[in-house]
N, C-alpha and C positions, 0 to 999 in steps of 0.2 A: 272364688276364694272369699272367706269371708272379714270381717273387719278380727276376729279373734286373730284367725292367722295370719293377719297381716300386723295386728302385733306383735306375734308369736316370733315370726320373721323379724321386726326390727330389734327384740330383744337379743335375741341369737347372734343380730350382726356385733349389738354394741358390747356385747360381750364378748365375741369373737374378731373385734375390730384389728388387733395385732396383727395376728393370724392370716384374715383376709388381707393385709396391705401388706407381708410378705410374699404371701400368693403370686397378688398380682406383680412386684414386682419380679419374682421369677419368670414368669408369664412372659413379661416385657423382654429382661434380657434373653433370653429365649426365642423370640420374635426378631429380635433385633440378630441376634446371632445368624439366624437361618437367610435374614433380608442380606445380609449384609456380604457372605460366603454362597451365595447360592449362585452357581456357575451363569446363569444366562442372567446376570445383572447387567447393568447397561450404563457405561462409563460418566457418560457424560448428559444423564438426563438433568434438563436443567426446568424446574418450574420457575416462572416470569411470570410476578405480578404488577398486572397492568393493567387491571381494572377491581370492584368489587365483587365483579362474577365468579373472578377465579378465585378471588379467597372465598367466597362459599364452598367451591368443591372441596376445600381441601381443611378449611373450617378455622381459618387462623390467617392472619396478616401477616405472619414471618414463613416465607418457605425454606424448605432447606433441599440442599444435593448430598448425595454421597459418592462420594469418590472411589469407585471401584477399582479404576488404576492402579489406585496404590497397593493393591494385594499384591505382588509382587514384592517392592520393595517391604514391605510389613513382615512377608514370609523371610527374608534377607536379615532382617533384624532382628526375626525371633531362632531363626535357624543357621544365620552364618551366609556365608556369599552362594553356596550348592542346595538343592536339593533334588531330588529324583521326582518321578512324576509320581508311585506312589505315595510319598509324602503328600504331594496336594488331593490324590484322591481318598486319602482319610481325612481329608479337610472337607471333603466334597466339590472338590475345585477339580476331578476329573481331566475336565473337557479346556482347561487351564494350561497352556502354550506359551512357555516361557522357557528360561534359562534354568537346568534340573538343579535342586539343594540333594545331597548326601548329609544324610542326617541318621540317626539310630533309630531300632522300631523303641527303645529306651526315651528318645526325647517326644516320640507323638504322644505314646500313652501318658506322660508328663505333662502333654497339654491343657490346659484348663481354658473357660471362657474368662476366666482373669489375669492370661497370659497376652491374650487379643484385646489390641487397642484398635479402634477405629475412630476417624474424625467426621464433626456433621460441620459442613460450613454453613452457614446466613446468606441466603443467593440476595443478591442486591435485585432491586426489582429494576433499575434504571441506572446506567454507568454515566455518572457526573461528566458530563463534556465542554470545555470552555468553549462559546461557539467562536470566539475570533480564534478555535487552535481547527479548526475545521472550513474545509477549502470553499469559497464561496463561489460560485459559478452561474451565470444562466442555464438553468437546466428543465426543461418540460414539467409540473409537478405529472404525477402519475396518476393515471385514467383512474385510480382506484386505487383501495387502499384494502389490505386484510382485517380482517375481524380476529382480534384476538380475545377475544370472551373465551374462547376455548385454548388454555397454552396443554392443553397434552398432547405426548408425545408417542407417535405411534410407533410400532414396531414392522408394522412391512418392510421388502425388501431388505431385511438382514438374515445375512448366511452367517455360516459358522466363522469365515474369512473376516468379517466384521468384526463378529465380538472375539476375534484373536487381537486382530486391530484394537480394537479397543479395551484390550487388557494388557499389550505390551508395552513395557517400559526402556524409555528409551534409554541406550546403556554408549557410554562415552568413546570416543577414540580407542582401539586396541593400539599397541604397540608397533610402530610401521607403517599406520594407517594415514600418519599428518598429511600426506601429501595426497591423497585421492581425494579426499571430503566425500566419499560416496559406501555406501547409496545414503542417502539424507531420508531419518525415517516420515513413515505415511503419516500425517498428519492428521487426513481426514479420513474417517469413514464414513461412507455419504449411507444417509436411511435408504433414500428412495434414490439411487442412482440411474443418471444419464436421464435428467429432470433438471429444468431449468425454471426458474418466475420472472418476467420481468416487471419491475414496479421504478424502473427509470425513468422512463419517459411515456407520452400517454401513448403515441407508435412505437414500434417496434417492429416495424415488416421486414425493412432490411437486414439489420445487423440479426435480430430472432430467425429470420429464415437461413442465415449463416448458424446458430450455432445448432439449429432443425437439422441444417445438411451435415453437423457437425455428429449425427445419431442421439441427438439428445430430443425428448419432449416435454411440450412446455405443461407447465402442470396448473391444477386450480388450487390443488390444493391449501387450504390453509398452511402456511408454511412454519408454523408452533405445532402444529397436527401432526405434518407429515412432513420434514424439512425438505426441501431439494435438494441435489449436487451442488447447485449452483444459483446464484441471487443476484440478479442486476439491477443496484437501488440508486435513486439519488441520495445526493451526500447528504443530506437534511435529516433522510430516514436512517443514519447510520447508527445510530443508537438506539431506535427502534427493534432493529432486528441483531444488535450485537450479541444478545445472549446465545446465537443460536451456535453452536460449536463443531457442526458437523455441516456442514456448509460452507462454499468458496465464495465468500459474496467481494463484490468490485468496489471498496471502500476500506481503507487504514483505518480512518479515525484522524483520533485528534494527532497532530504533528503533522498534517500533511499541507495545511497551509503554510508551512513554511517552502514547499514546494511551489505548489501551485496556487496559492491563496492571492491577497490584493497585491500591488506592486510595491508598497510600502511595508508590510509585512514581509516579502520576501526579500528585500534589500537590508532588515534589521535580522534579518535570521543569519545572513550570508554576511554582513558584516562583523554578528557576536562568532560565528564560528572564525572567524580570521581573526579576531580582539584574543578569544580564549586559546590562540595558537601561538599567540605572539605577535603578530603583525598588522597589517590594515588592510582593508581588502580593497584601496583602490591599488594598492602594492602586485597585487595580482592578477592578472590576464585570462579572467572569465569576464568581466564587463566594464565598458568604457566607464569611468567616473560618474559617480551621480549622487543626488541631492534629494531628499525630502524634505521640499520646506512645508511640514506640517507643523512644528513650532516656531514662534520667535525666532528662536536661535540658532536652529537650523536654517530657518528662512536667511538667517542676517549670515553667516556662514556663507551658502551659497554667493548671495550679491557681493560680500567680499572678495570671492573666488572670479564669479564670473565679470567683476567692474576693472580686471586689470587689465592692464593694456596692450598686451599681447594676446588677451582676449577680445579684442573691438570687433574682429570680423567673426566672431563665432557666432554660428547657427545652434540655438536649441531645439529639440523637441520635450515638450510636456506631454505625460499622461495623467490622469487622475488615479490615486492610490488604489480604488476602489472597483475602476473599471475594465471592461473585456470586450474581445471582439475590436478592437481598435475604436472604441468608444470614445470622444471626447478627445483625441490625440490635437494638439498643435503643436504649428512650427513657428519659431519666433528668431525675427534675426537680430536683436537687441536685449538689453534688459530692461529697457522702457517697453517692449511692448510686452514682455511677462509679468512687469507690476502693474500695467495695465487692464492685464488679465487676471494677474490672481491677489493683486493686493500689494503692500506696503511693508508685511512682514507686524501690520499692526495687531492681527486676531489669529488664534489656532485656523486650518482648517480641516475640516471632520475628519473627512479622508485623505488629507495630504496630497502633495501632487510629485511626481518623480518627475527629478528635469535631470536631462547628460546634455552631453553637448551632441549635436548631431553628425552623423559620420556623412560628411558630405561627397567623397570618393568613391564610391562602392562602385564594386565592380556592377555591370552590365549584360545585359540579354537584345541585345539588338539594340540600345539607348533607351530600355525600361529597365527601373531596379526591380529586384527580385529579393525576396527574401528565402531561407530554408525550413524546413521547419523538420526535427528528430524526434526518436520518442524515449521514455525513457518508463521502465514499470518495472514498480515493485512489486515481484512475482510472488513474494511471502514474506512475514514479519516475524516467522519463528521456524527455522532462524531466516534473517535478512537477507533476501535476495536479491539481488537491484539486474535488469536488464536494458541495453541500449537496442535502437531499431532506426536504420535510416528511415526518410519520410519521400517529400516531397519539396518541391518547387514553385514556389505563387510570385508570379509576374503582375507588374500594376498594369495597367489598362493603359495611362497616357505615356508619354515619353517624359523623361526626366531632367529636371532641372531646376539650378539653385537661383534661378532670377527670383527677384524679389515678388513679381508678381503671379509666379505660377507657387510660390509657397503654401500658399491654400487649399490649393489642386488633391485632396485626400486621391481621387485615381492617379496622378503621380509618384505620393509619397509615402501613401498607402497602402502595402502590399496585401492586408487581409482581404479573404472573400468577401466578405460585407461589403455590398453596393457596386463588387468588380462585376466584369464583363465573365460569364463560365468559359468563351472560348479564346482561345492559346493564352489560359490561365496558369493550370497545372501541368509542373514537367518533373522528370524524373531525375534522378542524382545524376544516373549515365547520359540524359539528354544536357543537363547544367556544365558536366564533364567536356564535354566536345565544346561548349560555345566558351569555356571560360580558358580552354586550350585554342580556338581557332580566333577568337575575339580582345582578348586579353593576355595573351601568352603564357598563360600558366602551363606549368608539366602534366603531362598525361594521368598521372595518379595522382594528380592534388587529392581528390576526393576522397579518395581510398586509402591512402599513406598519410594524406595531412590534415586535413580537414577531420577524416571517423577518430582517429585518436584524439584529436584536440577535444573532438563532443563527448568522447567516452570520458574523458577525465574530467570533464564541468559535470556530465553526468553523476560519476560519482564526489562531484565536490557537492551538488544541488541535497544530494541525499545528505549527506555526511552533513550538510548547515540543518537540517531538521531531525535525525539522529544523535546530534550528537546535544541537544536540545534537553534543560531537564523537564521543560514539559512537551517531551515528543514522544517519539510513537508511545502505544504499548503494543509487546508481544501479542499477537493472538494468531492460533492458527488458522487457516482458512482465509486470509485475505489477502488483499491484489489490490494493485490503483494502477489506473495510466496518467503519467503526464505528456503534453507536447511541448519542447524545445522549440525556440525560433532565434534564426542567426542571421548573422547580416555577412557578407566578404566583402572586403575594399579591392581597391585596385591593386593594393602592392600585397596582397595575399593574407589580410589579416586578418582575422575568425572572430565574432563578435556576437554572444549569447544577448539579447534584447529584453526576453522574456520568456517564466515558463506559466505553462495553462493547465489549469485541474480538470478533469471530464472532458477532453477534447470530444472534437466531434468524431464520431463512427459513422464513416460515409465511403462512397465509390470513390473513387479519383480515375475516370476513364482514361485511357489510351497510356497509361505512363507502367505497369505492371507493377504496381505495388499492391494493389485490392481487388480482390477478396483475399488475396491467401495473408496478408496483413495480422487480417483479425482473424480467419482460422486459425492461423498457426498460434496465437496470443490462447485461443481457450483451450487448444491441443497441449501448449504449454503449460499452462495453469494446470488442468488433470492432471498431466504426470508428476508435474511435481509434489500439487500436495495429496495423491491417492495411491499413483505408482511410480515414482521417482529411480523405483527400481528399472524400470522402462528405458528411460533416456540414456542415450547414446553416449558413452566416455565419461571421464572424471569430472563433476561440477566445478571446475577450479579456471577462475582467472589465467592463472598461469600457462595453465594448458589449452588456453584462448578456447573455453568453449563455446561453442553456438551451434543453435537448434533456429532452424530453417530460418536465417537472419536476426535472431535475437543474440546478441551478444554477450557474455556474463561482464561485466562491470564490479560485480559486490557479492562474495557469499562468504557472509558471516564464520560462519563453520571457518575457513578456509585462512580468514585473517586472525581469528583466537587460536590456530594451529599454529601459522607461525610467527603470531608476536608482530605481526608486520601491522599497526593501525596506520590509520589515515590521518597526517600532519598534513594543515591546510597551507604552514608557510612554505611549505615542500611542491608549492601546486606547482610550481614551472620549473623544477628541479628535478623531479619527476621522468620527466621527458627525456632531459639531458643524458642523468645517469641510464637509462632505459629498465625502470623500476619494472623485477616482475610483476607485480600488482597493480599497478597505479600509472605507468605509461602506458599499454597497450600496446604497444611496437607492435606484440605479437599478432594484432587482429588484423596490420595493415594488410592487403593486396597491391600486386605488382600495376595493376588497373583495374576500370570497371569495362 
């Protein structure tokens, strides 16, 4: 072409300029129309920018999603609460699986592309996370790390079952329904089903060869590529991979340090939910009295408490705010020798240190203390699912005692594995059952009658002080967390939560039958609930004391906005008494183990 016609052409445009920027914009809306109603859209495609690479593909620094879901309700608003399935197939929505509109063949040919609103959102490329609201742990960094230079998002392994899933809208209680809470809709539809990543830890033979035998494989795939079912991260990378939406990954987010975070964090979480109910939480019988003297004033508090004189023969124990594993624990039988240790109350310190008094009575396992340890997991956070699970039994290694000179002795008074003996360590609830009936004279069903309802209800008090948090959880589907419980019993049969732990460990416990089928049964649960909830067995409701192969229901959301019944924290030991449907448990005890 020569330079004449290449002016020939630009005269053309600028005279024709109106013209041509009508065009296009029909052009666009047009485009947009056909993107946006075309049946095999894909709900939840989310582009994540996370480096410079990926805004080249896509040739801009702001990405956006569009939200296919809401065709549904949008057809709702423009049509009325009905429609039939040919209305959506002159939409081109055919293959479109919802709830029919009845509507006239008078309102489709009525329709225009100025009757259709659709919305673009602004995907955040990174979800702002306070990190003290995110649980701190010792945990493996992972062997390896994803490359996300590429965040697209593939389309394998999706059926037609998927993008039904991912175009249905979820629709509220029918009338008679308050009391089932079932079925709870699917949440996820996994891309690449019964595909697992682990990036927890740099091994993984164990626990991964469980969820292998669980029929799942584990994949390479870049997981922005091709998501998995399922995502085993540490908490560090939780915000890494939060954009991904079709995916179970093993992390809340932020609020879960109020669980299982430092020890000082979870004493001001668990103290504001008792302050915002009315009362105090030493008023209530989840844990012996305690102290943070990480201020001044807290410091000078405590020594006022602890310097009276009906306190003179009290034993303390100290933890540091900060630590795990029974890191750093003392025991001190004065307050000269804890100002000794930790100061004068004259400077902050970093991490605070938790001091109670120490329970010097506890019952016994042959003249070794023993601790418990329960679990407690939150199976989904939309809506909020809470699960109890008994554990296990850790016996200290020496024999016990409060002489002044075996206080040192961590294999006395220390029941964590760190630095124990492995043999006759771990023993089972039904093993603890018999010795704390043959040795201590407790009744046959402590365990079962008294002790699982008291955990289930700190259970759900632990959740409720992070819940009810205004910077705690957020909704999202797809996620899970385990915590572990640990309890202390005295002699005269009193129940005593010590401490809870985030990412516990996932390990064997030989000879006591609580593992493997522990952690099967934990990712058997997790699938059904958030892929086929339709699956599980009976009504999801407290009430109706569900459990699935020893998980216990403790909390499902659905369940408490049906009937108006929330969680009052000054109600914690009142509870019991009246034998609250919700919130006692009565119903989960057994006659024995």
């Amino acid at each position: 072409m020569g330079r004449k016609d290449i002016g020939s052409c630009e005269r053309w445009l600028k005279t024709n300029r109106r013209g041509v920027q009508q065009l296009c914009i029909c052009f666009t809306v047009f485009l947009a129309f056909v993107y946006f109603f075309t049946p095999n859209v894909e709900d939840d495609r989310v582009t994540t920018t996370t480096d410079e690479k990926e805004n080249e593909n896509f040739g801009s620094n702001s990405q956006f999603r569009i939200w296919a879901n809401d065709v549904p309700s949008r057809m709702k608003r423009l049509f009325g609460s009905t429609a039939d399935d040919d209305s959506y197939s002159a939409l081109g929505l055919s293959n479109l699986h919802t709830k029919s509109l009845d509507i006239s063949k008078t309102d489709e040919e009525q329709l225009s592309v100025s009757d259709i609103s659709f919305e673009i959102d602004e995907d955040k490329t990174v979800q702002e996370t306070d990190q003290d609201e995110i649980v701190s742990t010792n945990v493996d960094e992972e062997n390896s790390q994803a490359d996300l230079a590429d965040s697209e998002v593939g389309q394998e392994g999706q059926t037609e079952t998927d993008q039904v899933n991912e175009l249905q809208e979820e629709l509220p209680l029918e009338s008679g329904e308050e009391t089932t809470f079932w079925p709870l809709p699917a949440r996820v539809s996994p891309r690449n089903p019964d595909t697992f990543v682990n990036f927890r830890t740099k091994t993984c033979s164990y626990f991964c060869s469980l969820v292998k035998g669980e029929g799942y494989k584990e994949s390479l795939t870049n997981p922005y590529r091709l998501p998995p079912e399922m995502m085993f991260i540490d908490y560090r990378k939780y915000t890494k991979y939060s954009s991904l939406k079709r995916t179970i990954i093993n992390q809340v987010g932020r609020g879960s340090s109020c669980i299982g975070g430092g020890k000082g964090k979870q004493l001001r979480c668990r103290e504001e939910l008792a302050e915002n109910s009315g009362c105090s939480f030493s008023d209530i019988s989840v844990q012996p009295p305690q102290w943070n003297i990480q201020t001044p004033q807290k410091c000078k508090e405590f020594y006022e408490e602890a310097g009276k004189p009906e306190r003179a023969d009290t034993i303390w124990i100290a933890k540091p705010g900060g630590s795990f594993h029974g890191k750093g624990i003392t025991i001190h039988d004065s307050i000269q020798s804890l100002q000794k240790k930790f100061g004068t109350c004259a400077k902050m310190l970093s991490d605070g240190v938790v001091v109670q008094e120490y329970i010097k009575d506890p019952a016994l396992m042959g003249g070794h203390k023993f601790d418990l340890r329960s679990y407690l997991l939150i199976a989904s956070t939309d809506p909020f699912i809470v699960f109890y699970h008994d554990g296990f039994i850790r016996r200290a290694e020496n024999k016990y005692s409060t002489d002044t000179s075996s206080l040192n002795d961590p294999l006395a008074h220390v029941t964590n594995s760190m630095g124990q003996s492995s043999e006759n360590h771990f023993f089972s609830f039904e093993q603890l059952q018999e010795v704390l009936t043959r040795e201590n004279g407790f009744k046959t069903d402590f365990m079962s009658s008294t002790f699982r309802t008291h955990a289930m209800r700190t259970t759900n008090f632990l959740f409720n002080s992070a819940y009810n948090r205004t910077r705690g959880f957020i909704p999202t589907p797809g996620r899970f967390q385990l915590f572990a419980l640990d309890w202390m019993i005295d002699k005269q049969g009193g129940m005593h939560l010590l401490e809870a732990n985030g990412n516990p460990l996932i390990a064997h416990y030989e000879g006591i039958g609580l593992t493997p089928e522990l952690w099967k049964s934990m990712v058997q649960l997790e699938k059904l609930i958030h892929v086929f909830p339709e699956k599980l067995n009976g009504p999801l409701s407290v009430a109706d004391a569900f459990t699935y192969k020893g998980w216990k229901l403790v909390y499902n959301q659905v369940e408490v906005e049906a009937t108006g019944e929330n969680f009052e924290a000054c109600k914690y030991d009142d509870y019991i008494r009246t034998k609250h449907p919700l919130y006692s448990y009565f119903n989960f005890a057994e006659d024995s183990y």
